[in-house]
Gaussian input, Z-matrix of N, CA and C with variables (Angstrom, degrees):
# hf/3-21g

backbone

0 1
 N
 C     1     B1
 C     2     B2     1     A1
 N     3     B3     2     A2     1     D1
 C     4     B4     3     A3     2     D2
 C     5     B5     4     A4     3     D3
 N     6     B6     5     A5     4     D4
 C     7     B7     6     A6     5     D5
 C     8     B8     7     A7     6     D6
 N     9     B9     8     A8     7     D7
 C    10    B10     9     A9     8     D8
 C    11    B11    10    A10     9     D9
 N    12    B12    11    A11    10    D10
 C    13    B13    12    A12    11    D11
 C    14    B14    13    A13    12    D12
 N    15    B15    14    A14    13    D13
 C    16    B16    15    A15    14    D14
 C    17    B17    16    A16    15    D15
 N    18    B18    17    A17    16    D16
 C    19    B19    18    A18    17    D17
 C    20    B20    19    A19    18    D18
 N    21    B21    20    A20    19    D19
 C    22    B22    21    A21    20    D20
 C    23    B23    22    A22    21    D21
 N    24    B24    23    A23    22    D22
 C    25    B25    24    A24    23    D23
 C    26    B26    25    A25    24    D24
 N    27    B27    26    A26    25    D25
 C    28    B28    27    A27    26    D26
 C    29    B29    28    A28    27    D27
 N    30    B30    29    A29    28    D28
 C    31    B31    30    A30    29    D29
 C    32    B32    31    A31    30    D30
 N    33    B33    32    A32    31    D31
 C    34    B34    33    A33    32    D32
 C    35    B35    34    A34    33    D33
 N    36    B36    35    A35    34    D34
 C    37    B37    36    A36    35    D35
 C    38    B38    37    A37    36    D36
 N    39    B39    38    A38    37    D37
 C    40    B40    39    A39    38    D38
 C    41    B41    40    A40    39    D39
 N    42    B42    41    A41    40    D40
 C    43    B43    42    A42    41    D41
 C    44    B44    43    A43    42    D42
 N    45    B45    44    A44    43    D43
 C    46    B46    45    A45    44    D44
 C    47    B47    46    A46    45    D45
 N    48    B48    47    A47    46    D46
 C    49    B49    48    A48    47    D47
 C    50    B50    49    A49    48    D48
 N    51    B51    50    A50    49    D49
 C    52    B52    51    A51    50    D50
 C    53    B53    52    A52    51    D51
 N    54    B54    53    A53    52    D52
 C    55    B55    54    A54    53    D53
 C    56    B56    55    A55    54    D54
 N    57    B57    56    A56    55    D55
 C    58    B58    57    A57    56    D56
 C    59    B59    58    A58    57    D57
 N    60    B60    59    A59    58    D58
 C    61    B61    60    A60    59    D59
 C    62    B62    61    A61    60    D60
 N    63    B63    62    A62    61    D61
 C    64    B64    63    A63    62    D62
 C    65    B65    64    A64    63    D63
 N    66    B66    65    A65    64    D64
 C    67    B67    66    A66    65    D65
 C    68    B68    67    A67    66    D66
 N    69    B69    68    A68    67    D67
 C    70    B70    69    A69    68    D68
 C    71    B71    70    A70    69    D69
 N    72    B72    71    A71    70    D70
 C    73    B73    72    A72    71    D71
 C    74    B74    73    A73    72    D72
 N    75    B75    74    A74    73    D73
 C    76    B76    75    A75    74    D74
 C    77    B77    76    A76    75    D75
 N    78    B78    77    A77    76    D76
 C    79    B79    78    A78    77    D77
 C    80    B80    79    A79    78    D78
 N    81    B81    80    A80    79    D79
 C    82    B82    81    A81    80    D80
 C    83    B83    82    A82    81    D81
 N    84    B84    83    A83    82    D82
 C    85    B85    84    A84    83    D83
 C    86    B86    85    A85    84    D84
 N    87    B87    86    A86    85    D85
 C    88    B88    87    A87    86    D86
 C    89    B89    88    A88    87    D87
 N    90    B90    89    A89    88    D88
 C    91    B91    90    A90    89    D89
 C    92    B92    91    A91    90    D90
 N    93    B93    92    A92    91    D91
 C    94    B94    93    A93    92    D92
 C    95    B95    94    A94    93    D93
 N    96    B96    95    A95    94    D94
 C    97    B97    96    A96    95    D95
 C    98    B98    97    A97    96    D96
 N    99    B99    98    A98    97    D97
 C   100   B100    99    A99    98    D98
 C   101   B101   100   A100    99    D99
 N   102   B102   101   A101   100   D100
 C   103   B103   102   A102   101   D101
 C   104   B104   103   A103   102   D102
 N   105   B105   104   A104   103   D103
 C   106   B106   105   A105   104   D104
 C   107   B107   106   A106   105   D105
 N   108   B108   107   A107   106   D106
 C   109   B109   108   A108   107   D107
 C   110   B110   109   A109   108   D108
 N   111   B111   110   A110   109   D109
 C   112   B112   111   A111   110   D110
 C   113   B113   112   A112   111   D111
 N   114   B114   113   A113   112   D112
 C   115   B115   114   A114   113   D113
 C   116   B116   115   A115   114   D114
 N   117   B117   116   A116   115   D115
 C   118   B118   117   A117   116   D116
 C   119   B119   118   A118   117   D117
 N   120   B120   119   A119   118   D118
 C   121   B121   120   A120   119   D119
 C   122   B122   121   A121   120   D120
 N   123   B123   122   A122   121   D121
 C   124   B124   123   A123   122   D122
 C   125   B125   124   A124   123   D123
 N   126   B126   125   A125   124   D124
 C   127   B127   126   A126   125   D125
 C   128   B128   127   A127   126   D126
 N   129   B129   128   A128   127   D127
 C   130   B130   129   A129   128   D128
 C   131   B131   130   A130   129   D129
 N   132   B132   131   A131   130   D130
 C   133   B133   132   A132   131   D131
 C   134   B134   133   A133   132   D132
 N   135   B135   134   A134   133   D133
 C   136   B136   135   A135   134   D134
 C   137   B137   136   A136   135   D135
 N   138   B138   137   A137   136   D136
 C   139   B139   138   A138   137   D137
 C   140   B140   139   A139   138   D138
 N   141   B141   140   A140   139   D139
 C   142   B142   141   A141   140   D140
 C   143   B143   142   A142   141   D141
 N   144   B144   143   A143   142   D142
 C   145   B145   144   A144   143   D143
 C   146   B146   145   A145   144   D144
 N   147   B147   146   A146   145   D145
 C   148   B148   147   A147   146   D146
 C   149   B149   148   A148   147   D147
 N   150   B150   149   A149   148   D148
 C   151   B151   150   A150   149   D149
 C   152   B152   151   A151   150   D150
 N   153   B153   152   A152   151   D151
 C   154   B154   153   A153   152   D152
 C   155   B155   154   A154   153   D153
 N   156   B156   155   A155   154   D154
 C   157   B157   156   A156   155   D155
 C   158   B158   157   A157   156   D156
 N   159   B159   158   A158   157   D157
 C   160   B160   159   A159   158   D158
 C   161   B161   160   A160   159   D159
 N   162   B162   161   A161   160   D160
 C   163   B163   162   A162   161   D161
 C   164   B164   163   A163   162   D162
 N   165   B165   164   A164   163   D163
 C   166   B166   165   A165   164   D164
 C   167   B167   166   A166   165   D165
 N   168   B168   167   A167   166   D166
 C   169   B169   168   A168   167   D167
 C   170   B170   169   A169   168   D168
 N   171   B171   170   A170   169   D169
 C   172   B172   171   A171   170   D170
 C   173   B173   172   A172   171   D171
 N   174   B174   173   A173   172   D172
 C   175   B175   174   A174   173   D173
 C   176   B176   175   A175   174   D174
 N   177   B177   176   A176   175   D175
 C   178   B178   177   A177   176   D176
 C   179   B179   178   A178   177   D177
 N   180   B180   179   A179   178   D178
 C   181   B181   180   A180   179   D179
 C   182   B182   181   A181   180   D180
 N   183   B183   182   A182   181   D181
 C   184   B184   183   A183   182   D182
 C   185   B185   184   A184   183   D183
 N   186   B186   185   A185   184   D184
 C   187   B187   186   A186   185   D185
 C   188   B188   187   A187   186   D186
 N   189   B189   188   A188   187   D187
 C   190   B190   189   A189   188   D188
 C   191   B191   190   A190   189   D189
 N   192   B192   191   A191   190   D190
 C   193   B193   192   A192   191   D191
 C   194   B194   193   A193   192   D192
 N   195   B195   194   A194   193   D193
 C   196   B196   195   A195   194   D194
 C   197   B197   196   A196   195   D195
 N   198   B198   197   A197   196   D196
 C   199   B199   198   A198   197   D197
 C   200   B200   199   A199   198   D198
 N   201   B201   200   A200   199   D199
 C   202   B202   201   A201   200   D200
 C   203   B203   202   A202   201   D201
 N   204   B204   203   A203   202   D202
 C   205   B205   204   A204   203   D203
 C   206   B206   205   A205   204   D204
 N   207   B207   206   A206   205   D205
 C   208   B208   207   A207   206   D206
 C   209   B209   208   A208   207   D207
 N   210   B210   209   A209   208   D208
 C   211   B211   210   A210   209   D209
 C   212   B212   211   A211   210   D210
 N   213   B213   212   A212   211   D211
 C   214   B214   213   A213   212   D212
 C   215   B215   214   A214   213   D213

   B1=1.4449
   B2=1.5174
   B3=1.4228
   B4=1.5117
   B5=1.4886
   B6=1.1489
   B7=1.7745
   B8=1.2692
   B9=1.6028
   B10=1.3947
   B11=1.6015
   B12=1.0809
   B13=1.4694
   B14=1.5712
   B15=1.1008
   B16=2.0101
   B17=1.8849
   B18=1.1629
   B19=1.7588
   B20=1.9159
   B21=1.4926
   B22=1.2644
   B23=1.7734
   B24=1.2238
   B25=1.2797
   B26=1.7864
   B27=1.6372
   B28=1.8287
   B29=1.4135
   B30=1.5721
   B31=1.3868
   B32=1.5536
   B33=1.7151
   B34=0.7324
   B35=2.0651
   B36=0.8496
   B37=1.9145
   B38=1.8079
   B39=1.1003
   B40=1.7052
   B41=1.8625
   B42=1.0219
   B43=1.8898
   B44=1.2962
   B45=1.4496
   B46=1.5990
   B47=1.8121
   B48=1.0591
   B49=1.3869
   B50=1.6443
   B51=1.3269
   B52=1.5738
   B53=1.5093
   B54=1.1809
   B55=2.1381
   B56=1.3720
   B57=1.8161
   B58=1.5238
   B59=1.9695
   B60=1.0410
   B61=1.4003
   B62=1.3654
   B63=1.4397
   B64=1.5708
   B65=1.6886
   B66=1.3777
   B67=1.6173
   B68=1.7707
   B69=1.3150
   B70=1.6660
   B71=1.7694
   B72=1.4233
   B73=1.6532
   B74=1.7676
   B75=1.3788
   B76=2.0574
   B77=1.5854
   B78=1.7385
   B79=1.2718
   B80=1.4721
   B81=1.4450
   B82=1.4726
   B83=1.5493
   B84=1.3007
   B85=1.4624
   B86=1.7735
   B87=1.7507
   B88=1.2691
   B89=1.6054
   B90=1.2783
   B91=1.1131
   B92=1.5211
   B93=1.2765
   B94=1.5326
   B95=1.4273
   B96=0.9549
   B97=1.8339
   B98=1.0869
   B99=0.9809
   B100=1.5015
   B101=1.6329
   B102=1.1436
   B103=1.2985
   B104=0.9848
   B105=1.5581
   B106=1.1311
   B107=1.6357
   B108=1.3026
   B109=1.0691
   B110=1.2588
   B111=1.4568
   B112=1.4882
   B113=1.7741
   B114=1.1977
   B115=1.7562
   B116=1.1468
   B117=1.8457
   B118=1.4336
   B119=1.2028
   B120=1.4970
   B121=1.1309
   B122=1.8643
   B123=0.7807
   B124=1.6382
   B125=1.3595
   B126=1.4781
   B127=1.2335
   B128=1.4682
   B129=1.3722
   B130=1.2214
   B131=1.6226
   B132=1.6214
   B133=1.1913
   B134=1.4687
   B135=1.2266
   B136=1.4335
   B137=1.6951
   B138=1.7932
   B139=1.3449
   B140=2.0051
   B141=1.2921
   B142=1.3571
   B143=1.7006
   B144=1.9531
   B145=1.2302
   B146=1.7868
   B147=1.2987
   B148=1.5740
   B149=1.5819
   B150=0.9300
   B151=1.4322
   B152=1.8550
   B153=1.5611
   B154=1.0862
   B155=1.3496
   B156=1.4215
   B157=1.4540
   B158=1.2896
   B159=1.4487
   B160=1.1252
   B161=1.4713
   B162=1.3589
   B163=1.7304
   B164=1.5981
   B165=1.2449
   B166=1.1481
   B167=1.6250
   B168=1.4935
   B169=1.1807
   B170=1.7161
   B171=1.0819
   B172=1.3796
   B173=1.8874
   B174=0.6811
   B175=1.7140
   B176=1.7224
   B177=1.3949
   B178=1.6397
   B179=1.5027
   B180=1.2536
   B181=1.7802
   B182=1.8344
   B183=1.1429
   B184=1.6637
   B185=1.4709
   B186=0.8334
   B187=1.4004
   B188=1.7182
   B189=1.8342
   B190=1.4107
   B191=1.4369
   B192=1.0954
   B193=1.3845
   B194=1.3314
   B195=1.8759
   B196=0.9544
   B197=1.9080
   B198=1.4170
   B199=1.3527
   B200=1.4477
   B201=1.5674
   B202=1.2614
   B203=2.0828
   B204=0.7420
   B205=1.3855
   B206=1.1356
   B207=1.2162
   B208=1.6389
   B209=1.5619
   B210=1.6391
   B211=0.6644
   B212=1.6201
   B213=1.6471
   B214=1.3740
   B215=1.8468
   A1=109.37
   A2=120.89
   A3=124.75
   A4=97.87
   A5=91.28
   A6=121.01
   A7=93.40
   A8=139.73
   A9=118.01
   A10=109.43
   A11=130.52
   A12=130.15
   A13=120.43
   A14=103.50
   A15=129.74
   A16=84.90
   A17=115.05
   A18=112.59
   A19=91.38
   A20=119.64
   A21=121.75
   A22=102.76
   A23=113.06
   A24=111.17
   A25=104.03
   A26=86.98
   A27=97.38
   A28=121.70
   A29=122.91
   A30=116.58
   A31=126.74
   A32=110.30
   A33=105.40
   A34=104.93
   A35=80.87
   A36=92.77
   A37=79.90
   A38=113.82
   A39=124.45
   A40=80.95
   A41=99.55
   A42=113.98
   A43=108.24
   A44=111.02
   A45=133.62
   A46=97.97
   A47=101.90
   A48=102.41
   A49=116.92
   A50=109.42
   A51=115.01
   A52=110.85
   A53=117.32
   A54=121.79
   A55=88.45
   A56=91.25
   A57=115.35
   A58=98.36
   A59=110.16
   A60=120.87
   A61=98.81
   A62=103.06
   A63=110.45
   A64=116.95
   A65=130.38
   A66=139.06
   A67=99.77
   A68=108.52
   A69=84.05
   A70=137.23
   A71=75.60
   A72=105.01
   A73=103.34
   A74=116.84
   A75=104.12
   A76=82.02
   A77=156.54
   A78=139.01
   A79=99.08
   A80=114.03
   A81=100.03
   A82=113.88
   A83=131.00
   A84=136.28
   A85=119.16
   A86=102.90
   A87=107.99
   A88=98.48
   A89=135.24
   A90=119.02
   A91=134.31
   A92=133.73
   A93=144.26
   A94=109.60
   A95=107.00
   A96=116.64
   A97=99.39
   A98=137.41
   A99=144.40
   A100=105.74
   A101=121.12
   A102=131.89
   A103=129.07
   A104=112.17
   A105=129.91
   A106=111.58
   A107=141.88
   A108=138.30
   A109=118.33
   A110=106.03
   A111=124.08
   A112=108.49
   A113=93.06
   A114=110.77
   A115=104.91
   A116=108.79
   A117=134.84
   A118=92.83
   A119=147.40
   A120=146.22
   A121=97.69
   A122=144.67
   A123=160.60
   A124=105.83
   A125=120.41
   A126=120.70
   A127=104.70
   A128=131.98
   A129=127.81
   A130=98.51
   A131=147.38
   A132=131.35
   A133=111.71
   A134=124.65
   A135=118.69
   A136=131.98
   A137=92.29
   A138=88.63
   A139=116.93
   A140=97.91
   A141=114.59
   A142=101.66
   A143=100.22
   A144=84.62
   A145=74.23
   A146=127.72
   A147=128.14
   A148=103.81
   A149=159.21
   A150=168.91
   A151=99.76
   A152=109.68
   A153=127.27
   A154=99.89
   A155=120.61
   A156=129.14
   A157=124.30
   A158=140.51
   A159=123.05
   A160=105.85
   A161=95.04
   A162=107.11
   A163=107.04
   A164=129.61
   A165=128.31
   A166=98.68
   A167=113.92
   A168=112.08
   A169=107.25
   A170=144.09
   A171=137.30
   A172=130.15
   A173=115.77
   A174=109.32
   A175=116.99
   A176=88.63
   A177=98.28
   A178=88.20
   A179=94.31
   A180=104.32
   A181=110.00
   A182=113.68
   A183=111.21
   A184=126.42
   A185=112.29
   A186=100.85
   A187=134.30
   A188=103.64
   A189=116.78
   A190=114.06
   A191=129.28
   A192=124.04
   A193=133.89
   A194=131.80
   A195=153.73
   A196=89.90
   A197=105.32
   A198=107.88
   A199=91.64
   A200=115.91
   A201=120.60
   A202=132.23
   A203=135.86
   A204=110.24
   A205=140.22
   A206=120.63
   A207=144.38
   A208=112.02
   A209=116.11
   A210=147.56
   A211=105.29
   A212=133.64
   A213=112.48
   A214=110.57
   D1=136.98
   D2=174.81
   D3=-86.09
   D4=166.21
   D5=175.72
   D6=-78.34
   D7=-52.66
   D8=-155.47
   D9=-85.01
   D10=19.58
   D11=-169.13
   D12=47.61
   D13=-105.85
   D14=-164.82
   D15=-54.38
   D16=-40.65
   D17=-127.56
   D18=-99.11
   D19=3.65
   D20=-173.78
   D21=-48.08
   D22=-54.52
   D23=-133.98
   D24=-122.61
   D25=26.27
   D26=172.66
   D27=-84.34
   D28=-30.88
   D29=145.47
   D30=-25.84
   D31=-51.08
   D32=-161.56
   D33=-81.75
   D34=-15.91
   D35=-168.70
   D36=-65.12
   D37=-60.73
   D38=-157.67
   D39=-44.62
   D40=-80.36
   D41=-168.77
   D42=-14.49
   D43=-66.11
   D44=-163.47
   D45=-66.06
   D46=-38.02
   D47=-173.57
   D48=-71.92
   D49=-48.95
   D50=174.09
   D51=-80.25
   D52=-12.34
   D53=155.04
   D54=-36.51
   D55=-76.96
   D56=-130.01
   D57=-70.25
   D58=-6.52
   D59=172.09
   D60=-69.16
   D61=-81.85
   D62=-158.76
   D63=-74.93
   D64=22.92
   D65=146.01
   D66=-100.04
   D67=-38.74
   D68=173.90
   D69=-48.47
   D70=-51.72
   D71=-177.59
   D72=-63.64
   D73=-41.61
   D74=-177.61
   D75=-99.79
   D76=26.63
   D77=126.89
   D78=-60.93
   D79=-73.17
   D80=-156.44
   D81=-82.74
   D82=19.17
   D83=150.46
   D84=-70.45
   D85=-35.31
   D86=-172.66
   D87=-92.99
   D88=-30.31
   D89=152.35
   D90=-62.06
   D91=-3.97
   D92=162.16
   D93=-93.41
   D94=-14.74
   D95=155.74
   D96=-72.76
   D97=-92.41
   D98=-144.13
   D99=-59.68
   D100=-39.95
   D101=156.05
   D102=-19.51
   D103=-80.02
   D104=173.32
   D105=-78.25
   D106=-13.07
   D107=156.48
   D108=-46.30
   D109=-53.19
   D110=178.46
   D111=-52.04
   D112=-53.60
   D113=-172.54
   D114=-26.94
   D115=-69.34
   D116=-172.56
   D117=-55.20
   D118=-77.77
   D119=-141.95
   D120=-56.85
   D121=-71.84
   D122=123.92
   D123=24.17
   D124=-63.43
   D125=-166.26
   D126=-88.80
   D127=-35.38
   D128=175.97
   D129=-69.62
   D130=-34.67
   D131=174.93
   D132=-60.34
   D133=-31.82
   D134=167.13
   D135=-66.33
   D136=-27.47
   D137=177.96
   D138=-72.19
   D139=-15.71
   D140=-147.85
   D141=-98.92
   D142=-14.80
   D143=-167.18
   D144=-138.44
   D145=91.78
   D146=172.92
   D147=-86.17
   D148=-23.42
   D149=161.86
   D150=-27.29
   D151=-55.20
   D152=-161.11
   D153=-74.08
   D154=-32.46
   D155=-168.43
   D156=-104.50
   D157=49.50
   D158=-155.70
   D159=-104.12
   D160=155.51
   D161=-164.67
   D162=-78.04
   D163=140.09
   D164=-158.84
   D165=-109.08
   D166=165.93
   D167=-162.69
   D168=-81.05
   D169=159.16
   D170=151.19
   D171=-39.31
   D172=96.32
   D173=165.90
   D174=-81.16
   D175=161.58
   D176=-174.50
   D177=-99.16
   D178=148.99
   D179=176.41
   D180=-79.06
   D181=10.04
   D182=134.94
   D183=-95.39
   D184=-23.21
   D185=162.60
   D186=-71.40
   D187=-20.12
   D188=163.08
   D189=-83.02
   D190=-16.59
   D191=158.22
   D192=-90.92
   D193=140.50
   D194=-178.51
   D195=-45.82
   D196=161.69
   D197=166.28
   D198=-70.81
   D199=167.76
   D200=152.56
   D201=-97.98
   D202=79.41
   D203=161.13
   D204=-120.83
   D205=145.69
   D206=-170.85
   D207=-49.29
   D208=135.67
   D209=-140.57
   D210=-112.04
   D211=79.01
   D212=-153.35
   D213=-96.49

């Protein structure tokens, strides 16, 4: 048993805490890399290959819907 009671094992809280900080922070850096790596990779295949991508015409949002009728 320590002399200071409650306060033994706040180093360790501090420790665990600024770890668990600093792998979060270069996890989710190396995942916004990869992300956006991907992105680029993606968006330059589209630029490179427009054939594959062609822009489709506009519809009216009656034409995306079923007729409707009621149900008596």
């Amino acid at each position: 048993m320590g002399s200071l009671g409650m306060s033994e094992g706040v180093h360790r809280q501090i420790l665990f805490t600024t770890v668990g900080w600093f792998v979060g922070y270069h996890l989710i850096k190396r995942s916004e890399y990869i992300h956006a790596k991907r992105d680029r990779e993606l968006l330059e295949y589209v630029r490179q290959h427009p054939e594959d991508f062609k822009i489709q015409e506009k519809k009216k949002i009656g034409e995306l819907l079923e007729d409707f009728y009621p149900v008596r």
